[in-house]
TORKOL-4160 file (C-alpha; in steps of 0.2 Angstrom, whole numbers, padded with zeros to 4 digits, m for minus):
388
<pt num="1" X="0037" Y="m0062" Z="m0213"/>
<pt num="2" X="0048" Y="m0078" Z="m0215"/>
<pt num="3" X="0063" Y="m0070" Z="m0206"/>
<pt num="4" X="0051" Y="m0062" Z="m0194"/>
<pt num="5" X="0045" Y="m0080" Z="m0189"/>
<pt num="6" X="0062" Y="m0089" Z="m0189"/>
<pt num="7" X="0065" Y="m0082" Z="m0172"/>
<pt num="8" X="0053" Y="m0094" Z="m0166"/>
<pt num="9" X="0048" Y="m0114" Z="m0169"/>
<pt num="10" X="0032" Y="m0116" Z="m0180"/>
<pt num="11" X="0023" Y="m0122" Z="m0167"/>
<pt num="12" X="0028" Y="m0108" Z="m0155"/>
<pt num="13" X="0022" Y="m0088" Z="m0155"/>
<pt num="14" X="0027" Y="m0074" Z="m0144"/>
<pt num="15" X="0012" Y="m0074" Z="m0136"/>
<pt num="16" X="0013" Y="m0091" Z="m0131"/>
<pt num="17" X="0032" Y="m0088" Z="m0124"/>
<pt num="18" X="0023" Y="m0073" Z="m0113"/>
<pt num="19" X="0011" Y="m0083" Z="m0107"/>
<pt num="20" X="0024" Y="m0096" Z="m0102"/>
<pt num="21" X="0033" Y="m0083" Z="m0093"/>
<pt num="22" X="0016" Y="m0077" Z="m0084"/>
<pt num="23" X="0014" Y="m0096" Z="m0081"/>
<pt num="24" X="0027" Y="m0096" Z="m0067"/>
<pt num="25" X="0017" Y="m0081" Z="m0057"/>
<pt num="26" X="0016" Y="m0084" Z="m0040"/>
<pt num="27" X="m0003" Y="m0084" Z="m0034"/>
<pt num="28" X="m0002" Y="m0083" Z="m0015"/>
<pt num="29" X="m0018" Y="m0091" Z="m0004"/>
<pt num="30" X="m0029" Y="m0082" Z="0009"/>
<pt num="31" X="m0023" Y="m0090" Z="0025"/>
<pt num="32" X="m0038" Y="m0095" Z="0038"/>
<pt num="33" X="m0031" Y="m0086" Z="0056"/>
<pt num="34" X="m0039" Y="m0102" Z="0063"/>
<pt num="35" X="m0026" Y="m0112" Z="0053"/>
<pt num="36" X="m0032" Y="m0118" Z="0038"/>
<pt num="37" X="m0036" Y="m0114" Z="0019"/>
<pt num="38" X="m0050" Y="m0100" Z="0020"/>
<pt num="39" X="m0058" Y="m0110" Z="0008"/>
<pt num="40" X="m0062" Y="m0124" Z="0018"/>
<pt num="41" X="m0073" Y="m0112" Z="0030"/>
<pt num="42" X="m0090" Y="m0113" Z="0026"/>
<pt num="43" X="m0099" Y="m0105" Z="0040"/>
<pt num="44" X="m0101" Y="m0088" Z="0040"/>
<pt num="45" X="m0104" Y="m0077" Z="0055"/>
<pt num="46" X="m0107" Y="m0062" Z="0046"/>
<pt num="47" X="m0103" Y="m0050" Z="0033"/>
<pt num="48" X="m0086" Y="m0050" Z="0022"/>
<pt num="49" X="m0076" Y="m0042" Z="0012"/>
<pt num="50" X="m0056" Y="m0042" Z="0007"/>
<pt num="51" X="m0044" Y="m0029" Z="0006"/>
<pt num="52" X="m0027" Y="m0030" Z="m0002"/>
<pt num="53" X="m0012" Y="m0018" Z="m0002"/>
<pt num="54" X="0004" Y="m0019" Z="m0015"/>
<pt num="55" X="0017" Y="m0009" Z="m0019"/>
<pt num="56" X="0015" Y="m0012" Z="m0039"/>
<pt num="57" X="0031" Y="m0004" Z="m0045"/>
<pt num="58" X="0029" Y="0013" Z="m0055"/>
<pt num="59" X="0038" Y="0007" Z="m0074"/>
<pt num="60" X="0045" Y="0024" Z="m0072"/>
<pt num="61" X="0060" Y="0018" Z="m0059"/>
<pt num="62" X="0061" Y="0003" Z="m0069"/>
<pt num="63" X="0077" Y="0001" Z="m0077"/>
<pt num="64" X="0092" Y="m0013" Z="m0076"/>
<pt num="65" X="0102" Y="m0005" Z="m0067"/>
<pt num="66" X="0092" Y="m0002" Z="m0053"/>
<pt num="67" X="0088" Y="m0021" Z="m0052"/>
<pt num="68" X="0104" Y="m0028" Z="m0060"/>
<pt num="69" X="0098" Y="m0045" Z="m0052"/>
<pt num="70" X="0082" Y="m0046" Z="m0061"/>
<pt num="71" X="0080" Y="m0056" Z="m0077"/>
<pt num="72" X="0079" Y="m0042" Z="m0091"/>
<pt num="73" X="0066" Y="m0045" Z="m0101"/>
<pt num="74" X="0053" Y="m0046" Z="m0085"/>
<pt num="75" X="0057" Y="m0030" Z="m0082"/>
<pt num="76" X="0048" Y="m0026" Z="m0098"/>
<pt num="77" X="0034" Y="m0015" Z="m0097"/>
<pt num="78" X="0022" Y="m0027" Z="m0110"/>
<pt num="79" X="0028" Y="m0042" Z="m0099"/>
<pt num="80" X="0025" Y="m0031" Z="m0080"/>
<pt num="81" X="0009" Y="m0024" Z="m0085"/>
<pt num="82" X="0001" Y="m0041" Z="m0089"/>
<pt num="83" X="0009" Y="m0050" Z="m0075"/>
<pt num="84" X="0002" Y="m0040" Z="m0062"/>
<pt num="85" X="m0015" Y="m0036" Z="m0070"/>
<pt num="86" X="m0016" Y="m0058" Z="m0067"/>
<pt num="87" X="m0011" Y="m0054" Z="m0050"/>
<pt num="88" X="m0025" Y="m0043" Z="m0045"/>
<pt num="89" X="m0035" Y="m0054" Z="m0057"/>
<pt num="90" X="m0030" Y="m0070" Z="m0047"/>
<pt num="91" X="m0031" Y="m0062" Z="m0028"/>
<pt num="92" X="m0048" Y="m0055" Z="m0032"/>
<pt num="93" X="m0049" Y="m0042" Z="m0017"/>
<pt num="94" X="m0065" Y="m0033" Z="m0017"/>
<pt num="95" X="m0055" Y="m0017" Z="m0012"/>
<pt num="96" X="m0037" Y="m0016" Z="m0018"/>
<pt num="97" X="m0023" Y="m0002" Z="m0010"/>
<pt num="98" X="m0008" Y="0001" Z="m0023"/>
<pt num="99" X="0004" Y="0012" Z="m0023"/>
<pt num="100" X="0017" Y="0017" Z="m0037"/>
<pt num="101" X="0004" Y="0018" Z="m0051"/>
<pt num="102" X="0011" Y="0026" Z="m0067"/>
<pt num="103" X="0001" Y="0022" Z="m0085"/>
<pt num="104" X="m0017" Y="0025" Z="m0074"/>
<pt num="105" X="m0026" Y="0032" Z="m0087"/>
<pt num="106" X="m0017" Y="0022" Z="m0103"/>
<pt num="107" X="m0017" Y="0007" Z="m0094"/>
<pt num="108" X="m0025" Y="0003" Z="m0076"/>
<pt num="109" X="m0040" Y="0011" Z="m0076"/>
<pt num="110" X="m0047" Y="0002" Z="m0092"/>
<pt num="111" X="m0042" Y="m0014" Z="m0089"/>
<pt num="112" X="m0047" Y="m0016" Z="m0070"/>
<pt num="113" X="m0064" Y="m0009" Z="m0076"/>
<pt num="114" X="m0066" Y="m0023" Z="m0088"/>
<pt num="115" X="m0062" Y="m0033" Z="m0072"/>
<pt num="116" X="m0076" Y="m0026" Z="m0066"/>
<pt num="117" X="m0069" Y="m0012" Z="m0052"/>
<pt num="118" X="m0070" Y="0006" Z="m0052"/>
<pt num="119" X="m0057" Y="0016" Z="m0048"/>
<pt num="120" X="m0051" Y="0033" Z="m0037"/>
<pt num="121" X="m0034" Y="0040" Z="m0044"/>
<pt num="122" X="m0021" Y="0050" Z="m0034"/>
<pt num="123" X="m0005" Y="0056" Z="m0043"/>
<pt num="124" X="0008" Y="0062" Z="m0034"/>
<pt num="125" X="0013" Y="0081" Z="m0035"/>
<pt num="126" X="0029" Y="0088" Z="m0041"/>
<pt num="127" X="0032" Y="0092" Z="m0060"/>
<pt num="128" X="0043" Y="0075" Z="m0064"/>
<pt num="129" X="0031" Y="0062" Z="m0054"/>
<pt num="130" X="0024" Y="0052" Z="m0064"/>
<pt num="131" X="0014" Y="0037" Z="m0051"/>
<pt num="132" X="0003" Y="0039" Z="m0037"/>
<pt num="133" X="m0007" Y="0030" Z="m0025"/>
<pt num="134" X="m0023" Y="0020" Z="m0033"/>
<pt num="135" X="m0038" Y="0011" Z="m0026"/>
<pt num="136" X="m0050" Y="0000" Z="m0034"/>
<pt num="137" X="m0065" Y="m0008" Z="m0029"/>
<pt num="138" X="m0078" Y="m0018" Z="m0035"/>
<pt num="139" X="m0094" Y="m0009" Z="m0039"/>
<pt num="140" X="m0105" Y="m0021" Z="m0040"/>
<pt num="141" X="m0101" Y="m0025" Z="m0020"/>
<pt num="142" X="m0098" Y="m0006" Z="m0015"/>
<pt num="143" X="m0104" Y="0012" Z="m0018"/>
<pt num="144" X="m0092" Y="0025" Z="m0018"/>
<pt num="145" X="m0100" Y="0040" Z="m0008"/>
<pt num="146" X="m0085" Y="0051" Z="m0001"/>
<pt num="147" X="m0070" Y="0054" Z="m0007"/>
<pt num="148" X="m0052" Y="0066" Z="m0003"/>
<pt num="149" X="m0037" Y="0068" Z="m0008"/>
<pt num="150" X="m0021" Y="0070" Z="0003"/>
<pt num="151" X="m0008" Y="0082" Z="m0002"/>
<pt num="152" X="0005" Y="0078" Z="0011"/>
<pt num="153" X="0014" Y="0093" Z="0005"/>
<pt num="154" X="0000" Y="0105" Z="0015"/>
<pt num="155" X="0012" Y="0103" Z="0028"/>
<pt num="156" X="0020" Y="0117" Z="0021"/>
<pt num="157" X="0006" Y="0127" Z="0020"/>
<pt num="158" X="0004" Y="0126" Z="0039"/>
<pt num="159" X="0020" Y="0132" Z="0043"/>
<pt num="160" X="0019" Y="0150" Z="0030"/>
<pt num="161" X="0004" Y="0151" Z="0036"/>
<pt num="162" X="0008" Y="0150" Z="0053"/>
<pt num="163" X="m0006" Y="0141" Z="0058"/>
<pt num="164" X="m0007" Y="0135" Z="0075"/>
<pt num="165" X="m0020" Y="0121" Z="0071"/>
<pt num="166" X="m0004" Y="0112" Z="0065"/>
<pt num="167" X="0010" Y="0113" Z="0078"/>
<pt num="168" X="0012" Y="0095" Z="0081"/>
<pt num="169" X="0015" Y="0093" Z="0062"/>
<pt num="170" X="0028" Y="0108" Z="0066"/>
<pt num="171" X="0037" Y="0101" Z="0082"/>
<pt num="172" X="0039" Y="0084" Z="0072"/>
<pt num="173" X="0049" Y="0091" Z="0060"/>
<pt num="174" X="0067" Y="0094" Z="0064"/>
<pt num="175" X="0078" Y="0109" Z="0057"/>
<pt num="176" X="0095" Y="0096" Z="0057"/>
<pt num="177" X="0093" Y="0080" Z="0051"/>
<pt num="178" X="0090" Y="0065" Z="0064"/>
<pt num="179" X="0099" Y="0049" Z="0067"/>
<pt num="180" X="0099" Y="0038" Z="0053"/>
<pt num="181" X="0087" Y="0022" Z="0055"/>
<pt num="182" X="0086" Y="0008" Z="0048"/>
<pt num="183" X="0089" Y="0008" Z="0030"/>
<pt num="184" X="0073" Y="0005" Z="0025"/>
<pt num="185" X="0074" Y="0012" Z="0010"/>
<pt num="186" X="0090" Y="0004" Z="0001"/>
<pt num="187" X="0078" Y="0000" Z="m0014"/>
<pt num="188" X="0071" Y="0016" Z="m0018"/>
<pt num="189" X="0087" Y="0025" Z="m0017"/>
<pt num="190" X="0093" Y="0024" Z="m0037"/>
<pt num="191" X="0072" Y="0029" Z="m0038"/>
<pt num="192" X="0074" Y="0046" Z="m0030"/>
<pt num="193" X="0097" Y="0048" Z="m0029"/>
<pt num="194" X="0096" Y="0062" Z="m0040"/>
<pt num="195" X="0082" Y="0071" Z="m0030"/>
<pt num="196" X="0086" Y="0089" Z="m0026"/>
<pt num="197" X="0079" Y="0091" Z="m0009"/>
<pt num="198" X="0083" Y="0109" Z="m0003"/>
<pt num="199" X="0090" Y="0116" Z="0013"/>
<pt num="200" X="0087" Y="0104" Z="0025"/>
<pt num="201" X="0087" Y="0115" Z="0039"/>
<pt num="202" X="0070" Y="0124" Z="0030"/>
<pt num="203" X="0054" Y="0111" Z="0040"/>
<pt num="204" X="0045" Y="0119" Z="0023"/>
<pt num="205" X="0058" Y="0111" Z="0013"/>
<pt num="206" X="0058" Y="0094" Z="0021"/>
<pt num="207" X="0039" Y="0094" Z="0022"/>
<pt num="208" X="0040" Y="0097" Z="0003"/>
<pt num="209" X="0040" Y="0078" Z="m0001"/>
<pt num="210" X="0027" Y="0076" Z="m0013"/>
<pt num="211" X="0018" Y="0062" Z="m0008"/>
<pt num="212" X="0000" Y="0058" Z="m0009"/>
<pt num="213" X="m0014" Y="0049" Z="0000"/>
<pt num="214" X="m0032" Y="0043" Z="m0004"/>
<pt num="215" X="m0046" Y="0043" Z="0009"/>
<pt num="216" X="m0062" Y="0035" Z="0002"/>
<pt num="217" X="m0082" Y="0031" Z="0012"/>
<pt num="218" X="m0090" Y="0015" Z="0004"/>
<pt num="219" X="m0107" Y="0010" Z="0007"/>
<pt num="220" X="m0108" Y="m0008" Z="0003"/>
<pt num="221" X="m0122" Y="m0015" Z="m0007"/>
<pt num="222" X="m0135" Y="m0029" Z="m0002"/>
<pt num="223" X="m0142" Y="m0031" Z="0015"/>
<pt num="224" X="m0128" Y="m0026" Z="0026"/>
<pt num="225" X="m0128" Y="m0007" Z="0021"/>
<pt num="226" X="m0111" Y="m0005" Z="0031"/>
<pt num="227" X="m0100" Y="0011" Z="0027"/>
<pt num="228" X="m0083" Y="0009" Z="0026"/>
<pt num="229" X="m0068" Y="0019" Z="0026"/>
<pt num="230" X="m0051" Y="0016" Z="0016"/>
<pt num="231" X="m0039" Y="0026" Z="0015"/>
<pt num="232" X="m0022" Y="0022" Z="0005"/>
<pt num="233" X="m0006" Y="0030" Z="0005"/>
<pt num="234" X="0014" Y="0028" Z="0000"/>
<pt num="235" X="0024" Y="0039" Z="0014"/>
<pt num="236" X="0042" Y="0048" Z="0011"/>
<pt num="237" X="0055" Y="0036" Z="0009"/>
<pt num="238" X="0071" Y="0041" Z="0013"/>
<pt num="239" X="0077" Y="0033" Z="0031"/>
<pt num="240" X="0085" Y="0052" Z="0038"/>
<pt num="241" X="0072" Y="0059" Z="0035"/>
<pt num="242" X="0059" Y="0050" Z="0050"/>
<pt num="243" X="0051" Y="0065" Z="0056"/>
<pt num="244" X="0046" Y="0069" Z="0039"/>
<pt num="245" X="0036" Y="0053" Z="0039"/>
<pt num="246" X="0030" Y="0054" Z="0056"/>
<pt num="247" X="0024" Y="0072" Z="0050"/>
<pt num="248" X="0015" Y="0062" Z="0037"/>
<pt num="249" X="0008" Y="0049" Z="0049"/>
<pt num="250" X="0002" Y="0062" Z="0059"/>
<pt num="251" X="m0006" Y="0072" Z="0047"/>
<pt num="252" X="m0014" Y="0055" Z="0039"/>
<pt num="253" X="m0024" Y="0050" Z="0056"/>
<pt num="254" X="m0027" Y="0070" Z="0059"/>
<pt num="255" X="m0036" Y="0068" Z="0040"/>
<pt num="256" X="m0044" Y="0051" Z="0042"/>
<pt num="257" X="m0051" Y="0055" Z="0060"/>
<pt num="258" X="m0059" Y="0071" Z="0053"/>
<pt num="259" X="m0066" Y="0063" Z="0038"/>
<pt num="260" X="m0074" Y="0049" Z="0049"/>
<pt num="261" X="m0082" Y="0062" Z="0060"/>
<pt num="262" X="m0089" Y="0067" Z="0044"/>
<pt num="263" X="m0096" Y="0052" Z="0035"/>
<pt num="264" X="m0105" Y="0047" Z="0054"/>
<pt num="265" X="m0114" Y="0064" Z="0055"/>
<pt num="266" X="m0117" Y="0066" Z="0037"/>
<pt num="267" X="m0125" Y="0046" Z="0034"/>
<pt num="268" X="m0129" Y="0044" Z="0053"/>
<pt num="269" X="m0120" Y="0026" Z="0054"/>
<pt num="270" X="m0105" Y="0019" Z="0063"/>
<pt num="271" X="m0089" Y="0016" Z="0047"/>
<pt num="272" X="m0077" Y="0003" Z="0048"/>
<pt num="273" X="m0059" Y="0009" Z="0046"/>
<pt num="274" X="m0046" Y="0003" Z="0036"/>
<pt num="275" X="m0030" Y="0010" Z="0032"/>
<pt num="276" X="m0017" Y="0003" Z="0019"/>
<pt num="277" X="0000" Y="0007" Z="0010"/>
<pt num="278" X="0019" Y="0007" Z="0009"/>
<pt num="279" X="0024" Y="0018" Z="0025"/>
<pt num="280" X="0041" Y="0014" Z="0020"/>
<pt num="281" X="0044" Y="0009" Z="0041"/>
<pt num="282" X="0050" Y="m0005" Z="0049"/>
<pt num="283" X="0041" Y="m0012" Z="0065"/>
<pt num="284" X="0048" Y="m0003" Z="0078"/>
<pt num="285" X="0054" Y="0014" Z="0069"/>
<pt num="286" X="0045" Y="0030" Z="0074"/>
<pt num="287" X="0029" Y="0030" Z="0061"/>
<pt num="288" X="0026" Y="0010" Z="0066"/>
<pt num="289" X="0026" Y="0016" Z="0084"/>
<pt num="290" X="0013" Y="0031" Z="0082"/>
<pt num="291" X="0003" Y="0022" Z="0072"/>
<pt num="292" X="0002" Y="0006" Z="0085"/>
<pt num="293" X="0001" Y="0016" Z="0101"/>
<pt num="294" X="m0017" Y="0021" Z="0100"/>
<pt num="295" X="m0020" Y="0003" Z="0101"/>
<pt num="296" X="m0020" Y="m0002" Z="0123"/>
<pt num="297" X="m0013" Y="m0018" Z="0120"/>
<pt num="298" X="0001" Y="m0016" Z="0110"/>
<pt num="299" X="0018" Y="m0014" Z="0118"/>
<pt num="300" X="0021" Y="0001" Z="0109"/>
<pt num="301" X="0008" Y="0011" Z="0119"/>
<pt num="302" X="0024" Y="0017" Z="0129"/>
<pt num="303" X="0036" Y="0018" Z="0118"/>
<pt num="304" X="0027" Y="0033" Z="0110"/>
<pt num="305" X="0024" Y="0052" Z="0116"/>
<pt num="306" X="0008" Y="0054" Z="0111"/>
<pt num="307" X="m0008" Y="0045" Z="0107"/>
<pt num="308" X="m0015" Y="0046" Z="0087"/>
<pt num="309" X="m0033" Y="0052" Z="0087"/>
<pt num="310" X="m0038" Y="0033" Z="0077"/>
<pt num="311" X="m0032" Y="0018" Z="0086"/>
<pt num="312" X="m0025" Y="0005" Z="0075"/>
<pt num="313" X="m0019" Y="m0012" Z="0076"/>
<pt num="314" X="m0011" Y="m0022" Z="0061"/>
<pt num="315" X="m0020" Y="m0037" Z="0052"/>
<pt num="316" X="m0006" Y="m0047" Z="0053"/>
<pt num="317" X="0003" Y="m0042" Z="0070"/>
<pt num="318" X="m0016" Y="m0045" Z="0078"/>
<pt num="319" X="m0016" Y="m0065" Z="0069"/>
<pt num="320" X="0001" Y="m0072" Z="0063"/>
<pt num="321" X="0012" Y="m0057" Z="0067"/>
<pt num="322" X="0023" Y="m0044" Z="0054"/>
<pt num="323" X="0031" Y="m0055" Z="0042"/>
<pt num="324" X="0050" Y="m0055" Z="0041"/>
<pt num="325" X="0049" Y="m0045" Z="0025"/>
<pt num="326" X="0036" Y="m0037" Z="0010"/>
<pt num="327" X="0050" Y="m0029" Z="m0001"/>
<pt num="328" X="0066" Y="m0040" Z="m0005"/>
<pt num="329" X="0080" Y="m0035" Z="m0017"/>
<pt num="330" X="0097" Y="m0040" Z="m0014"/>
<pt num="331" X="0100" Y="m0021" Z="m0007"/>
<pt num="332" X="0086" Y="m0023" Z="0005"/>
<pt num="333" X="0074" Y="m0035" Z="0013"/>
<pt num="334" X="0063" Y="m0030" Z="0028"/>
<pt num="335" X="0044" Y="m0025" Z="0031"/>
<pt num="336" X="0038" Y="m0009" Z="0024"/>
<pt num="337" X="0018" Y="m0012" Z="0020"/>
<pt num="338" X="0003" Y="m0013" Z="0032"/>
<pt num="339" X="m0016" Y="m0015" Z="0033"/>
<pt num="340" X="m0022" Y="m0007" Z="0049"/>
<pt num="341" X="m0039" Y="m0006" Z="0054"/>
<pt num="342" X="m0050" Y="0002" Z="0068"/>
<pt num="343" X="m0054" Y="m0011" Z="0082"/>
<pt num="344" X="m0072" Y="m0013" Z="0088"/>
<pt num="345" X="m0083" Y="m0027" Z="0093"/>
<pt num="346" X="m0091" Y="m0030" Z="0076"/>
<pt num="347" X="m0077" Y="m0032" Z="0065"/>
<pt num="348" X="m0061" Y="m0047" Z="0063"/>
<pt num="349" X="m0050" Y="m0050" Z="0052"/>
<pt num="350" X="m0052" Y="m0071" Z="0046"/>
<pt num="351" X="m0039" Y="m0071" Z="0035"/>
<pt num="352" X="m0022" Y="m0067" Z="0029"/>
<pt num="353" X="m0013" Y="m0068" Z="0013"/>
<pt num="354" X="0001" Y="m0078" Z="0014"/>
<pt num="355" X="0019" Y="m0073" Z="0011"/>
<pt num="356" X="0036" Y="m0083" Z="0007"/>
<pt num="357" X="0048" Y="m0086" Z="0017"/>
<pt num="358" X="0065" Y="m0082" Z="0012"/>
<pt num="359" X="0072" Y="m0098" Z="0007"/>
<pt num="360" X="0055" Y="m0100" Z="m0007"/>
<pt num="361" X="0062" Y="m0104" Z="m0025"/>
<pt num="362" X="0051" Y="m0091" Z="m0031"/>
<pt num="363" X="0061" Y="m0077" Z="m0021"/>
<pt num="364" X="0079" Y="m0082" Z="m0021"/>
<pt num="365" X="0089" Y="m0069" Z="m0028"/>
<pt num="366" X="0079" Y="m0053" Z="m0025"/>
<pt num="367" X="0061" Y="m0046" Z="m0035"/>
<pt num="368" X="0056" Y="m0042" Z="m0046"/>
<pt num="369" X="0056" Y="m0058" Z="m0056"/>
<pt num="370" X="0047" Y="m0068" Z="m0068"/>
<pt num="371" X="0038" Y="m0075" Z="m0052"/>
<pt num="372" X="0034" Y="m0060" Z="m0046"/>
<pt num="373" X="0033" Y="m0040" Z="m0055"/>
<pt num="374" X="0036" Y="m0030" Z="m0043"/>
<pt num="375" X="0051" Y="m0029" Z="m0027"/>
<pt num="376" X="0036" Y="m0029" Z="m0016"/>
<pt num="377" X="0023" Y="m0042" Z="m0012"/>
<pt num="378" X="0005" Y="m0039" Z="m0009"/>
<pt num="379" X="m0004" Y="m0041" Z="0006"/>
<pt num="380" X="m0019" Y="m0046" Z="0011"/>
<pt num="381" X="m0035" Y="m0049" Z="0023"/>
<pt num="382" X="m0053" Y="m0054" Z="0025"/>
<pt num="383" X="m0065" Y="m0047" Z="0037"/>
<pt num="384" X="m0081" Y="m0050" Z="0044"/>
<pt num="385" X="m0092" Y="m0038" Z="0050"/>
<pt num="386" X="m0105" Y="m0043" Z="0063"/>
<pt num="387" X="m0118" Y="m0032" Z="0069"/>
<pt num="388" X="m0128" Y="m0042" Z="0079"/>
């Protein structure tokens, strides 16, 4: 026991050193779009509720040399775990997107519940993946009243069964593989390097990705009784692979538009839409520009083919516009995550979460860090639903 305590001063235990590490956790504010703390508004035109989205980092693709410019021992799954448990803690969100969640069951699940959220669980397929998408809400503000699961990898099914419902997932996909974008995917390449992807000349093979989604219908609690749709999801990764992900965009919207058809017939109400996750795209690559082009007034209304059947416009293009990056490694830094919603005349968003900017102290050098667990940084809104 002596020796086992030499290691540290008397007055000095380990769990006090992890707390000091957790200490220097970055807590990031909600942003006012009128300009100021969204604490400082006190007037309320209506209903609200928050959403955040956040790319947590499965444990599973963490390993030094991945993230050789990462501090070892925050890379630790005790000292990971804990740090962004206080995140969520600290943000609050009533409803919170994440994607890359390994350790649901051993760890997530339990210790959101004791944090007071429920939880809907989406692993991903594929005999060696271990995370998934996951999304947590409060239930003391929501009711959970629909859910379903996206299996991206029903792409395939479409094409041996040569269902004709389905050829624009079909046409999307390309039988040789397309120019090379961006290489928005520099950080997740030691993640999936040794991934055997098959013929790429097969549109079953390349629509074989194995990536997952979550569409949920909450009927908040209280007075307002509003439904809301959220759906979450974490698309393909790899940069040469675009149509592949626009398969995926498409087949998303397809999905959500069907399920919103059905929670308005079956509850007889009018949902708001939000949709969340790492669509591993840069603003102005080929799934940002479907996804923006049901919108009028964005700009990329014509620089796309075709209309998705939900229009969407991005929180943070609509208020303070994308930010310069949510993932940064030294290997990659650029915009990957998004909160879309459905525009009407009863919802806003009035708020942001704020991100640094890449001079912050808490940044330099590349995430994940003691500052902040993962290499991507949540995001965040508040909205307000009026009715009247």
């Amino acid at each position: 026991m002596l020796k086992a305590l030499a290691a540290f001063p008397p007055s000095i235990s380990k769990t006090s050193v992890i707390l000091r590490k957790m200490s220097t956790l970055t807590h990031p504010k909600f942003i006012s779009v009128e300009g100021s703390d969204i604490h400082s508004r006190t007037k309320s035109d209506g209903f609200r509720f928050s959403l955040v989205s956040y790319n947590i980092l499965a444990q599973v693709y963490v390993k030094s040399a991945f993230f050789p410019h990462s501090p070892p021992s925050s890379l630790k799954w005790k000292h990971r775990s804990n740090s962004i448990l206080e995140v969520l803690k600290n943000l609050g969100a009533d409803f919170f997107c994440l994607q890359e969640v390994d350790e649901f069951d051993s760890f997530y699940k339990g210790r959101m519940q004791e944090l007071g959220y429920s939880s809907i669980y989406m692993k991903r397929s594929g005999e060696k993946k271990r995370d998934g998408c996951g999304l947590f809400y409060k239930h003391d503000r929501a009711e959970l009243v629909l859910e379903e699961k996206i299996e991206y990898n029903d792409l395939v099914k479409s094409i041996q069964d040569g269902n004709s419902s389905n050829d624009d997932e079909r046409s999307n996909v390309q039988t040789t593989q397309p120019d090379k974008q961006k290489d928005v995917a520099t950080k997740n390449g030691p993640k999936t390097g040794t991934e055997d992807r098959g013929d790429p000349n097969d549109p079953r093979v390349r629509l074989k990705r194995d990536c997952v989604g979550i569409l949920a219908a909450f009927k908040f609690k209280g007075p307002s009784q509003q439904f809301l749709i959220v759906a979450n999801t974490h698309i393909y990764w790899d940069p040469e692979w675009a149509d592949v992900k626009l398969a995926q965009a498409k087949y998303l919207l397809s999905r959500l538009s069907q399920f919103k058809t059905l929670i308005s017939d079956r509850y007889e109400c009018i949902p708001e839409v939000m949709v969340a996750g790492d669509f591993n795209s840069m603003p102005g690559d080929m799934v940002y520009q479907y996804l923006m082009s049901g919108n009028p007034s964005s700009k990329q209304m014509t620089d796309c083919i075709e209309e998705p059947p939900i229009p969407l416009i991005s929180v943070y293009a609509s208020t303070r516009g994308e930010p310069p990056f949510t993932n940064y490694t030294p290997g990659f830094t650029g915009t990957l995550d998004y909160i879309l919603f459905f525009p009407s005349d009863h919802i806003k968003p009035i708020s942001y979460l704020e991100l640094p900017d890449s001079e912050a102290a808490d940044i330099v050098g590349g995430l994940p860090n003691f500052s902040h667990p993962s290499d991507h940084l949540p995001i965040g809104a508040e909205f307000e639903i009026n009715k009247d």
